[in-house]
C-alpha positions as CSV (number, residue, x, y, z in Angstrom):
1,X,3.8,34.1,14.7
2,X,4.1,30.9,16.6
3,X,5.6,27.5,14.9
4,X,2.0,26.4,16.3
5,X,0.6,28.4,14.6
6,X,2.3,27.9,11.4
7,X,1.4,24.1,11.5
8,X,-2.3,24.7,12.0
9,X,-2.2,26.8,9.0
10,X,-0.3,24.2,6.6
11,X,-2.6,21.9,7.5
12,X,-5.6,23.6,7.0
13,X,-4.5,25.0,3.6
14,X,-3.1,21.4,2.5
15,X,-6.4,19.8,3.7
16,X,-8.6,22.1,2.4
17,X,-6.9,21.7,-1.1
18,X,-7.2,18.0,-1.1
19,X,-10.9,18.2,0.0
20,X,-11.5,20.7,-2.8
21,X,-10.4,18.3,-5.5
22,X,-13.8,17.2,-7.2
23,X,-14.0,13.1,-8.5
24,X,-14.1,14.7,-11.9
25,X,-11.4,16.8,-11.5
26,X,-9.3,13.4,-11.3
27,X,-10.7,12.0,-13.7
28,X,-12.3,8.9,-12.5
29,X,-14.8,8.6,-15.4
30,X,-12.1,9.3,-18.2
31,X,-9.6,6.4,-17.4
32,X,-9.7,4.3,-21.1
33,X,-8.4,0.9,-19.9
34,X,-10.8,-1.4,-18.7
35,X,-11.3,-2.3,-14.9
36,X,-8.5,-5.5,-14.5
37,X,-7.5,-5.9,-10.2
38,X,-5.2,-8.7,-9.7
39,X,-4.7,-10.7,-6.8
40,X,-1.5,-10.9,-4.9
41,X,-0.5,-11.8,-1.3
42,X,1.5,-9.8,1.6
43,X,4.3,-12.1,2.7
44,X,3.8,-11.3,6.4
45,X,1.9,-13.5,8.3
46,X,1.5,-16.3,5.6
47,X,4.5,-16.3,3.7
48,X,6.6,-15.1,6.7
49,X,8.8,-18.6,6.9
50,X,9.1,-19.4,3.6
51,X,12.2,-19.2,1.2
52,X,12.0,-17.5,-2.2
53,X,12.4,-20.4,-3.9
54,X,9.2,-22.1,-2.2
55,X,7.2,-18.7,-2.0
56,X,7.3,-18.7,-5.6
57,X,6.0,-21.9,-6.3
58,X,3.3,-22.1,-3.8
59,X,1.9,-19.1,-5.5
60,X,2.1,-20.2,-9.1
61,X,0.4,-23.1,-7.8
62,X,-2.2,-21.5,-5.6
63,X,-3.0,-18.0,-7.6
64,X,-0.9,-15.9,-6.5
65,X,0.0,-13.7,-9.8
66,X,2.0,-10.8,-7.4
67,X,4.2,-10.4,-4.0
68,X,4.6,-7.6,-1.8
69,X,7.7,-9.2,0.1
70,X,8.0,-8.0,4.0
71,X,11.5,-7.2,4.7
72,X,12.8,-9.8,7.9
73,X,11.1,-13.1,6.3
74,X,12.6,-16.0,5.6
75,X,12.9,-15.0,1.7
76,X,15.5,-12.5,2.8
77,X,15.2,-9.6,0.1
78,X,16.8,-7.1,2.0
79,X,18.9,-4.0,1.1
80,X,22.1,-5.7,2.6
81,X,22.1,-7.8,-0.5
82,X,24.9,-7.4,-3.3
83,X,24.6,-5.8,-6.9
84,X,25.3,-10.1,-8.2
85,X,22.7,-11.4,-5.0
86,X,19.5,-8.2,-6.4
87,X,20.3,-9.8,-10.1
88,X,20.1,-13.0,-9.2
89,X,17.0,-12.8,-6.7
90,X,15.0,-10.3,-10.1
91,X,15.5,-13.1,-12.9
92,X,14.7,-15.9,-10.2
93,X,10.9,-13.8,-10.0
94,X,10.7,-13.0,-13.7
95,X,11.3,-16.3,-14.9
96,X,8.7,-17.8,-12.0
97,X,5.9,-15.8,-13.6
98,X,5.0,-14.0,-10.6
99,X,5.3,-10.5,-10.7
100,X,7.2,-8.8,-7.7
101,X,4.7,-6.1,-6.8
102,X,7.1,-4.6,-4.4
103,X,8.6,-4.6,-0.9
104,X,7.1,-4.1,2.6
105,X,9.3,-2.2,4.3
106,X,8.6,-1.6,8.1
107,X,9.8,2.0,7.9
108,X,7.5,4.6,9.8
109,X,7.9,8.6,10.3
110,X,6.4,9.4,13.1
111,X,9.8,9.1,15.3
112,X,9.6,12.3,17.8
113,X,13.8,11.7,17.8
114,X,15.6,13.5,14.7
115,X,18.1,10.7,14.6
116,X,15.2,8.0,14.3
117,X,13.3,9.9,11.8
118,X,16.8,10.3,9.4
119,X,17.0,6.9,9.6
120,X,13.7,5.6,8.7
121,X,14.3,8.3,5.7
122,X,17.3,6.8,4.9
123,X,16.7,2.9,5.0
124,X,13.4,3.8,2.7
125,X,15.9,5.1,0.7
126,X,17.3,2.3,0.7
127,X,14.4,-0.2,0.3
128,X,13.7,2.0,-2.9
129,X,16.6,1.3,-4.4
130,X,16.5,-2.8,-3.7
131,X,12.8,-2.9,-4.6
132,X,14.4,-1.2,-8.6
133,X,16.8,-3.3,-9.1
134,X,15.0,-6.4,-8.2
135,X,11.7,-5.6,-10.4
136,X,9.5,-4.3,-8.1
137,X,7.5,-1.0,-8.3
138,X,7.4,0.2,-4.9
139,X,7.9,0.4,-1.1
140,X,5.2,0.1,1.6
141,X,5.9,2.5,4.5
142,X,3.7,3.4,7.5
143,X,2.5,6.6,8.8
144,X,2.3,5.4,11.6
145,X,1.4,6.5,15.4
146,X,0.5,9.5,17.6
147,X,2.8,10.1,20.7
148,X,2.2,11.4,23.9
149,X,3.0,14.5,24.4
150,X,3.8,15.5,20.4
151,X,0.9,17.6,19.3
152,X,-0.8,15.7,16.5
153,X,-0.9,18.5,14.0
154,X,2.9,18.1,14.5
155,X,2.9,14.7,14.0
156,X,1.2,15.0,11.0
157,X,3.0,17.7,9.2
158,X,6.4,15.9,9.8
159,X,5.0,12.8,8.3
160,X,3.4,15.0,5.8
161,X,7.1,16.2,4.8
162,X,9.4,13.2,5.5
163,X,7.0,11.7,2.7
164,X,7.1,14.5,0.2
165,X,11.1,14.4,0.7
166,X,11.3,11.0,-1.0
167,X,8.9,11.5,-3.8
168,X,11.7,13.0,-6.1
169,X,13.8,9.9,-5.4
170,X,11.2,7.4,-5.9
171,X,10.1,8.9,-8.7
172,X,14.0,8.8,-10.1
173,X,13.7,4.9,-9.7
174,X,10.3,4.9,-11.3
175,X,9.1,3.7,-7.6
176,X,5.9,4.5,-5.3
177,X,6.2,5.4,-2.1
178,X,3.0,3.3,-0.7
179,X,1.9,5.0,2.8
180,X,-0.1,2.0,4.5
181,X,-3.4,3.5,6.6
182,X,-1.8,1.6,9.6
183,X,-1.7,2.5,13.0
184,X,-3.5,4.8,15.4
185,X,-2.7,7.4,12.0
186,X,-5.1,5.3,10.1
187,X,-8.7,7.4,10.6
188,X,-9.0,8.4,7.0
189,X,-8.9,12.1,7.5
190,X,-5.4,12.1,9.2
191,X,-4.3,10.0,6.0
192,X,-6.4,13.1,4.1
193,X,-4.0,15.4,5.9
194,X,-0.8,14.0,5.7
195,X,-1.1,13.1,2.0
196,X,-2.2,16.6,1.0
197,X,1.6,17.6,2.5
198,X,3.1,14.7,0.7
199,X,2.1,16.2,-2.4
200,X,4.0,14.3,-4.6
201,X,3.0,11.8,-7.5
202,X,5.2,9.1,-5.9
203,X,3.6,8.9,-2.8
204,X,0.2,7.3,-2.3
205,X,-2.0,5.7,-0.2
206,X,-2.3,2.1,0.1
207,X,-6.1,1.6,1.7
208,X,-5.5,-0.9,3.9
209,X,-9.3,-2.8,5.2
210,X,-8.9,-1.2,8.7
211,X,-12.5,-0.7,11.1
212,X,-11.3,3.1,10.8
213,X,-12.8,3.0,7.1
214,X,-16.3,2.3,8.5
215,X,-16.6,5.2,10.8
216,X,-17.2,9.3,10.5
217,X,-19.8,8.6,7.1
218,X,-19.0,5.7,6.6
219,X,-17.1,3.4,4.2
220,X,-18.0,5.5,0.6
221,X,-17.2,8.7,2.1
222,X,-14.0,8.0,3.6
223,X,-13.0,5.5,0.4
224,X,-13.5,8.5,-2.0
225,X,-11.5,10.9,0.5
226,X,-8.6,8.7,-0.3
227,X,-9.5,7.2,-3.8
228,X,-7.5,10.4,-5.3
229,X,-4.2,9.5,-3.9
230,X,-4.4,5.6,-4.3
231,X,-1.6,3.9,-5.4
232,X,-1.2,0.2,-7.4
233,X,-1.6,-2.0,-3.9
234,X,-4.1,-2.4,-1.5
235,X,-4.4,-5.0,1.5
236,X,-7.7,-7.1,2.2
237,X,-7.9,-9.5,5.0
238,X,-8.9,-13.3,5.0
239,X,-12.0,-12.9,2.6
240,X,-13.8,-15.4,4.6
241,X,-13.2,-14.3,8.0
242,X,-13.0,-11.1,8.1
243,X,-16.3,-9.0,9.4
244,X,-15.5,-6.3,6.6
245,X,-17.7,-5.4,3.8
246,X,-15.8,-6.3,0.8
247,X,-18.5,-6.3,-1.6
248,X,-19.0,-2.6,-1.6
249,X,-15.3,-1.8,-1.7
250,X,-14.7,-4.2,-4.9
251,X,-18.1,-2.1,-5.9
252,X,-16.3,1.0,-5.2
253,X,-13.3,-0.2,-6.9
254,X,-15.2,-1.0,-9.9
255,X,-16.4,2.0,-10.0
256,X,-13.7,4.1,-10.0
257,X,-11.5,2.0,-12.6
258,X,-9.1,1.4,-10.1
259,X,-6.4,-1.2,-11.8
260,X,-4.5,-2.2,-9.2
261,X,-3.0,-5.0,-7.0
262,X,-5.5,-6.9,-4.4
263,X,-2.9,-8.1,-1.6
264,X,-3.9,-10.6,0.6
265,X,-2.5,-9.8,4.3
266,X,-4.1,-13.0,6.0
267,X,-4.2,-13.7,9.7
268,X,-4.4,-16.6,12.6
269,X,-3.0,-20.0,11.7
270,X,-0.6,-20.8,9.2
271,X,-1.9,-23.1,6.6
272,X,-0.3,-26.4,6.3
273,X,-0.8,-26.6,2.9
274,X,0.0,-22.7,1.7
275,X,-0.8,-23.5,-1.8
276,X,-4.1,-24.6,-1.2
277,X,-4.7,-21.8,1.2
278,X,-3.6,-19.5,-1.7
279,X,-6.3,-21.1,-4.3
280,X,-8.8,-20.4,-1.5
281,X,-8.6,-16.7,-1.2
282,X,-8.0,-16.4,-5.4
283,X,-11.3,-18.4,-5.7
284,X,-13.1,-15.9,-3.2
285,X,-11.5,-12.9,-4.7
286,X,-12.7,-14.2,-8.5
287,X,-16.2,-14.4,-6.8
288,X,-15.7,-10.6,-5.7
289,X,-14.8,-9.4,-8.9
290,X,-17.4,-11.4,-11.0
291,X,-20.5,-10.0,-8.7
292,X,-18.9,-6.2,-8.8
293,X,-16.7,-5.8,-11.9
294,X,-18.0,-3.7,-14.9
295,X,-17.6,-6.1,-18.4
296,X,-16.0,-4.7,-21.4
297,X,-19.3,-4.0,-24.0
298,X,-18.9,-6.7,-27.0
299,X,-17.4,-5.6,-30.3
């Protein structure tokens, strides 16, 4: 039998697993707490040139409860730092009152090169490790493109299983492993596909507002593909600006008792005044959840 062969058949049984897997079969009605998404920000793009020090007040000031920190910014949380440097950097967040959601790393798997592909493993390992010690919860990573020449079922099943080799070790550090839908891997059923490899409670998806979501059936069919293997963060675009419908995703969030982290990943200009910019997108996300959010019943 052919290693072609062999791939097709992985993937078609991991798929078709994944597909089989009914809403109620994971339980979306029986989740007890009630609906709470908070509102956080992506440090690329908008907090990209800002120290730690003046990230963290700009977002107490301007709503920001959480940070997913982008490894190469200015706020330089980075795995080169020491053990006395990570201890320092975790009580400076705790006591600011912003919670550290987690890093951004810019780690990817779909490297055709053996040597490449160790290493992204490797500095993820890495990132995992910095993003425990300092308080966070997890590590965004990205699928992330097709090459020429690689055959994509290839493509997928290594990503698949680079993934799935790191869910024991995030799970160790009481980390996710959060796969961004990014790149020309984002259509919603090669995400499907990889993460029915990656079958590991560590890893998950983090749904990422791409124009991918909206095509196949559309935006429902392709959220609840995915809604299974969501993790604590998702990424949302300016919520003024961007042609996206965010209404029916908050619906669908809703919906599905998702508790997790909105993160703002806003694009073009950078705000003069960051804060302000901040307050902005919290006061348009409120006005999200208040239309779409289910209310707890009075006592």
């Amino acid at each position: 039998m052919s290693r072609g062969i062999d791939r097709r058949q992985v993937l078609a049984t991991a798929a078709g697993t994944l597909a089989a897997m009914s809403l109620k079969s994971w339980a979306w009605d029986q989740v007890s707490p009630p609906v709470s998404m908070r509102f956080g920000l992506v440090t690329y793009l908008w907090g990209q040139d800002m120290p730690l020090p003046s990230l963290l007040e700009a977002s107490r000031a301007g709503g920001v409860d959480g940070l997913e920190l982008r490894t190469t910014h200015a706020h330089g949380v980075e795995p080169s730092l020491g053990k006395e440097d990570r201890a320092r950097i975790k009580s400076m967040i705790a006591d600011s009152g912003v919670t550290l959601v987690g890093l951004g790393s810019d780690e990817r798997f779909c490297w055709p090169e053996k040597e490449r592909l160790k290493a992204a493993k490797d500095r993820t390992i890495e990132f995992l490790q910095l993003s425990h010690d300092v308080g966070g919860s997890g590590v965004k990573v990205k699928p992330d493109s097709f090459r020429k020449g690689v055959p994509r079922d290839k493509t997928i099943e290594q990503i698949g299983l680079a993934l799935k080799s790191l869910g024991p070790i995030a799970g160790g550090l009481g980390q996710q492993v959060r796969l961004e839908v990014h790149g020309s891997c984002a259509d919603p059923a090669v995400i499907r596909d990889i993460m029915a490899i990656a079958d590991h409670p560590s890893i998950v998806v983090c749904w990422n507002c791409n124009d991918a979501d909206l095509g196949g059936e559309g935006l429902e069919a392709n959220f609840k593909m995915l809604r299974p293997r969501f993790g604590d963060t998702l990424h949302v675009r300016h919520l003024a600006r961007h042609a996206y419908p965010y209404a029916d995703l908050f619906k669908l969030l809703s919906d599905t008792k998702w508790n997790g982290w909105i993160l703002l990943e806003a694009r073009g200009t950078l705000p003069v005044d960051r804060a302000a910019a901040f307050k902005e997108q919290r006061d348009l996300f409120e006005k999200q959840c208040q239309a779409v959010l289910v209310k707890e019943p009075s006592p």
